[in-house]
N, C-alpha and C positions, 0 to 999 in steps of 0.2 A: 224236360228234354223233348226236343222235335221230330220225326221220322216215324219210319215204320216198326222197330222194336221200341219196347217196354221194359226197359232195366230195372226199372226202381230205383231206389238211391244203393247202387252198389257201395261194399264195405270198401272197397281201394279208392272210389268215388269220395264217400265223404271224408275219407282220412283227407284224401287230396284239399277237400273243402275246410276242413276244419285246421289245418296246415294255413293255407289262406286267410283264415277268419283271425289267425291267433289268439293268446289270450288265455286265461285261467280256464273259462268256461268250456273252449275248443278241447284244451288240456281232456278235460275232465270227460268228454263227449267221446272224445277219441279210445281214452281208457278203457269207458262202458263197454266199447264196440271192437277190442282189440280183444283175441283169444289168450295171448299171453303179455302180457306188458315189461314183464321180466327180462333187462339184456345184462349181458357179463361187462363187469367194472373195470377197471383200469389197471395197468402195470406202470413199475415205472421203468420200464425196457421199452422204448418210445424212441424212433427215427430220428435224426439230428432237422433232417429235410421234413417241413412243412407238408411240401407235396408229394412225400413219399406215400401214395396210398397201394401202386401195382401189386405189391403182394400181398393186402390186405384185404382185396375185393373179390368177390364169387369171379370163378369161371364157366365160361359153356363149354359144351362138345370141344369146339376147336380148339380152346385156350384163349378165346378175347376175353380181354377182363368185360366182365357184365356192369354196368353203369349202374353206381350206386342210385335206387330209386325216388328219395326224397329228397330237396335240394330245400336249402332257408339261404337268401344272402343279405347280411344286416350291414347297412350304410351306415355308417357313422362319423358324428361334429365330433371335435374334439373341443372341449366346453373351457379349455382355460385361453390365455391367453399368450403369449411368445413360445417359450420352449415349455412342456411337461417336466415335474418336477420329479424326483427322488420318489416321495409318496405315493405319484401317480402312477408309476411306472411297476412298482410293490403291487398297485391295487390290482395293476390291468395284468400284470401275471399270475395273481392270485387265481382270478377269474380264470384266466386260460387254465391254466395249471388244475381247477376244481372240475372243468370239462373231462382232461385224459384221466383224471381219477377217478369220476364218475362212471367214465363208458370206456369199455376196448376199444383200443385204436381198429376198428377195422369197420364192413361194410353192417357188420350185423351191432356195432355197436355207433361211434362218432366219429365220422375224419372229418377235420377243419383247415384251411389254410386264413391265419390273421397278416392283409395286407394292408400297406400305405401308402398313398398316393404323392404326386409330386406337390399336391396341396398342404398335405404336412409338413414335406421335408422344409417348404417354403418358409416356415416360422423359425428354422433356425439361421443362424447366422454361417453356417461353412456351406459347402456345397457338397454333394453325395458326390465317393467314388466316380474314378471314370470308371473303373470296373462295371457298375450299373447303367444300362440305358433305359431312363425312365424318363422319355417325354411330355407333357402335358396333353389329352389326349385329345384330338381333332377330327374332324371328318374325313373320309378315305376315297369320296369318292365324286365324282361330279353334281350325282344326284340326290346325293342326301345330307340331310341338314338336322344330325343329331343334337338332342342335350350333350354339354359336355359334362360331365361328373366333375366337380369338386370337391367331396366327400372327402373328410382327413385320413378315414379307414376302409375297409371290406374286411367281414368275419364271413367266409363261405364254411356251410355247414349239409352234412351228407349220411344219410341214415338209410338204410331199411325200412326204421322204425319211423314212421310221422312224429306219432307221441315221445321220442326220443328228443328231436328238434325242436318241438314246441316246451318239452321241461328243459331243457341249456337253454331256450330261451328266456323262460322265466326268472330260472337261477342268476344269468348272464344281467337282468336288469331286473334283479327285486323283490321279485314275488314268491321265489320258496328258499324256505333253509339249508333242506335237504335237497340232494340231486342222485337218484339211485342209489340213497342210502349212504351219500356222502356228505359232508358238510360241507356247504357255500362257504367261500373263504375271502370270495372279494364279486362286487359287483361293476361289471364294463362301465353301466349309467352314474357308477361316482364320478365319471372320468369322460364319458360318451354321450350325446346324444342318437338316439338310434332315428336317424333324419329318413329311414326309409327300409320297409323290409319288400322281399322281391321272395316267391316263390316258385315253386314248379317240381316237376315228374319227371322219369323215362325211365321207358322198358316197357316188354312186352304187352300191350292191353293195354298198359296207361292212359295211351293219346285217343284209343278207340272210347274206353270210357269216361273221358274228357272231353266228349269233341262239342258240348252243345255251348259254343263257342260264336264272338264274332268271328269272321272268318274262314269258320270251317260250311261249306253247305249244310241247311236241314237234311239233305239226304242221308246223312253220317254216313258218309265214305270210307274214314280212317281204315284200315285193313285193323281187323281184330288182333295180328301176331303181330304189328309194327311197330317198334319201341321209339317211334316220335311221329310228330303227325304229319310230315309228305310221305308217311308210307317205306320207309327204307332205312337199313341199318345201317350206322354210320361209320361206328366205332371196331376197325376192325384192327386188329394186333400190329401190322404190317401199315397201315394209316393214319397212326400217331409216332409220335416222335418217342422218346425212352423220354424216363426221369432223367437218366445223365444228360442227354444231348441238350435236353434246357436247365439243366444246371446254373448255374454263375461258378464258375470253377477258380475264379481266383478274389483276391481284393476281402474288404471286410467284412462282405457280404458273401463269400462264398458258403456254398450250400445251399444260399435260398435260390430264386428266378423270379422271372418277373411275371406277371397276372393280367390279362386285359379283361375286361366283361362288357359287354356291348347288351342289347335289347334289342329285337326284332320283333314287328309284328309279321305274321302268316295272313296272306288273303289267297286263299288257294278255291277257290269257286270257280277259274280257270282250269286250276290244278286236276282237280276230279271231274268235272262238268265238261269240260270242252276239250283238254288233253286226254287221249287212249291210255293205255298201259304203253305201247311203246314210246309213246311220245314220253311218258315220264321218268321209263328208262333211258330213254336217248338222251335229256335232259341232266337229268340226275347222276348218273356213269358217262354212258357216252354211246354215237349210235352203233357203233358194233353192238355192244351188248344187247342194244334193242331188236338191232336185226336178226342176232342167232338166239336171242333167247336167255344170254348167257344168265340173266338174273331171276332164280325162281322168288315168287312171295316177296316176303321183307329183303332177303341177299344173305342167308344163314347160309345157302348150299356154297357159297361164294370160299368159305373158310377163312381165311388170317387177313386176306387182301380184299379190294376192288378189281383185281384181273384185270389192269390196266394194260399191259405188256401189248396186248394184240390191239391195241387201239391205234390211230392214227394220232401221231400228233395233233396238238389243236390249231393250229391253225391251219393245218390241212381240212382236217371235218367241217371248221367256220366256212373254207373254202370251197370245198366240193359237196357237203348234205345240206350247209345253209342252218349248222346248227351245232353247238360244243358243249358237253358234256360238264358238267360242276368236275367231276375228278376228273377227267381228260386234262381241264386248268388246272389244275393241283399239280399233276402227274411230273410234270416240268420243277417243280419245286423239291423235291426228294433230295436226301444226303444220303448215299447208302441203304437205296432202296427205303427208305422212309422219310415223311413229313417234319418241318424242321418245328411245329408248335405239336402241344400237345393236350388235346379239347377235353373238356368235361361239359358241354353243354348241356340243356335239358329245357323241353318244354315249361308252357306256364300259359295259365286263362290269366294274369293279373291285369287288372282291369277290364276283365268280363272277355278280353280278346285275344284269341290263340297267338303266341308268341313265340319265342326263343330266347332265352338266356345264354348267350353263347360266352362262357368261359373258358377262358385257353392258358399254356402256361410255356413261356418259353425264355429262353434265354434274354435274350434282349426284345424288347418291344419293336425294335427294326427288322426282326424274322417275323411276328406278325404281322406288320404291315407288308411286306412282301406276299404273305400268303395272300393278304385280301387284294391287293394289286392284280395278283393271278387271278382272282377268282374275277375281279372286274372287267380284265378283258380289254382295256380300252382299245390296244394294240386292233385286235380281233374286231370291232368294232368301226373302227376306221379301216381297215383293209380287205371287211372279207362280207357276205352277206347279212350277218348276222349286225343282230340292235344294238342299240349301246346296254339295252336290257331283256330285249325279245331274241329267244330262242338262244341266249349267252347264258348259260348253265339255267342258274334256278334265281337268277338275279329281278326275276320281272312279279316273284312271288311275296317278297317280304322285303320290308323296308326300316331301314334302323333309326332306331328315335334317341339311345345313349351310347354312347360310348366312354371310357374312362382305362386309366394304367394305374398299374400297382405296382408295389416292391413285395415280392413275401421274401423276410426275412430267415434264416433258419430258426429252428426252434427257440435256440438259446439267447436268441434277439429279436424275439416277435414281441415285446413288449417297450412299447412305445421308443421305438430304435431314436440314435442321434445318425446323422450323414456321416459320420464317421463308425457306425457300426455298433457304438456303445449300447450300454443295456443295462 
């Protein structure tokens, strides 16, 4: 690592690394260096909803849910050929099914959502519900020219624990018997190839001692209390949508929602080096809050919300400061005082350079695409001072290299679903 402090290899450091590296060996490394490796096993009193995590996860002060800190998300082939068979559908919920009985459904144990992309449903012969809106998934924006995901699957996985997600890993494709003292009852890789695994962090410290990164300056800038790395909290009560609102409330899919995961890279050497503190509040919120101050530190004094209220509309501020705010653009998107997706994002150095994994979870894939629309600004862009990426929120910072849709089915149909809902 480069700069003026001497960390060492901090313990949250290598869990981060050893998460990364996977693997028996990582397994084992991590264990040495964990104080307690011990987490509580499963019930079978288990949410019908996939992405029911809100009451499973730590709170702060305020009441925002705290973002589970270890993320694993495994891509996967599906290795046979037209439709999955009777067999296979037994194996892959075996598998799932040996995860919730492994670990508590919660943040100190394992939450998972198993999704499927419109690449699968393509092998079969009907077509999925209109209920569902799950489009093939494309690029959003003028200026970027993502990967598209093909992938048949996504297994998103969320611990506390590092060593947690790396043994469901293992169990998940092979390599142990036991999992927490349970017995493995089926493995993904009878059924999957694991075409690509993607990791990452957040929360408090994380991104600080994560940062010797491409893209982050040697300076290491990251603020020490910032649970991602532009420095600022994201995820406040009042700026996610509910589980119900992205529900799927009717059809044969109801109860589950739908999943996008995109990849960003960060190059913030602008970010810290040439933008002030106000400038990355004006940026980031919006310039009200630059101007009074309203954001101390990371934005904990903030409580449930962003304090959007007293801001200017955005296209006012693009028009008269010559600059809009990332949530100034959102602010226009709300139902009821709230965002109509709902994020689980979280950092990642995968492939040596600071990133984002931004996972979201919403009703139909066409309230995501709405949010990133807002946040692009084109409108603003064409009418007001502001770039089509300079000084338009935090758009000139990061750049998306994938993007991909999923279906997460509810529980009772997360294994290897038909378009008609079957299981």
């Amino acid at each position: 690592m480069t700069g003026g402090r001497d960390r060492g290899i901090d313990r949250r450091a290598f869990v981060k690394s050893a998460l990364a590296i996977g693997g028996a060996s990582a397994l084992s490394a991590c264990l040495d260096r964990t104080d307690d490796p011990s987490v509580p096993t499963g019930s079978d009193s288990l949410p019908e909803r996939q992405h029911a995590w809100h009451d499973y996860v730590a709170r702060d002060d305020h009441g925002n849910a705290v973002p589970v800190p270890h993320r694993l998300l495994l891509m996967l082939d599906y290795d046979g050929e037209g439709a999955p068979t009777a067999d296979e559908r037994e194996t892959v919920a075996a598998a799932l099914d040996t995860l919730d009985a492994a670990y508590a459904w919660s943040h100190d144990g394992l939450l998972s959502t198993m999704a499927y992309s419109p690449a699968y449903f393509a092998r079969f012969e009907g077509a999925l519900s209109d209920s569902v809106d799950l489009p093939e998934p494309r690029a959003l924006a003028s200026f970027e020219a993502p990967d598209l995901d093909t992938y048949d699957a996504a297994l998103h996985l969320a611990s506390d624990h590092a060593h947690v997600l790396l043994a469901a890993e293992q169990a998940l494709t092979g390599e142990k018997d036991t999992l927490n003292g349970v017995a493995v009852e089926g493995m993904l890789t009878d059924v999957f190839t694991v075409a690509e695994r993607r990791t990452g962090f957040t929360g408090d410290g994380l991104p600080a001692e994560n940062q010797d990164a491409r893209g982050v300056p040697d300076s290491e800038p990251v603020p020490e209390d910032a649970p991602l790395y532009m420095g600022f909290k994201s995820t406040f009560e009042k700026t996610q949508a509910t589980e119900d609102r992205v529900t799927i409330p009717e059809g044969p899919f109801a109860g589950g929602t739908t999943q996008h995961v995109s990849h960003m890279t960060l190059n913030l050497h602008q970010w810290y080096e040439q933008d002030d503190r106000e400038a990355r509040v004006g940026k980031m919120f919006c310039p009200y809050h630059a101007e009074n101050d309203v954001v101390e530190g990371a934005g904990d004094n903030l409580g449930t919300d962003a304090k959007m209220e007293k801001a200017k509309p955005a296209e006012r501020a693009a028009s008269e400061d010559g600059v809009v705010g990332h949530s100034q653009k959102m602010f226009s998107l709300r139902e009821d005082g709230r965002p109509v997706i709902l994020r689980r994002d979280f950092d990642s150095t995968d492939g040596g350079h600071a990133g984002l994994h931004f996972v979201s979870y919403q009703r139909a894939i066409d309230d995501f695409v709405r949010t990133r629309e807002a946040m692009t600004g084109d409108a603003l862009a064409a009418e007001t001072p502001v770039g089509r990426r300079n000084n338009n929120g935090i758009l000139q910072y990061m750049d998306v290299t994938r993007r991909g849709n999923y279906l997460v089915p509810p529980r009772s149909k997360r294994a290897l679903p038909t378009p008609e809902g079957d299981a």
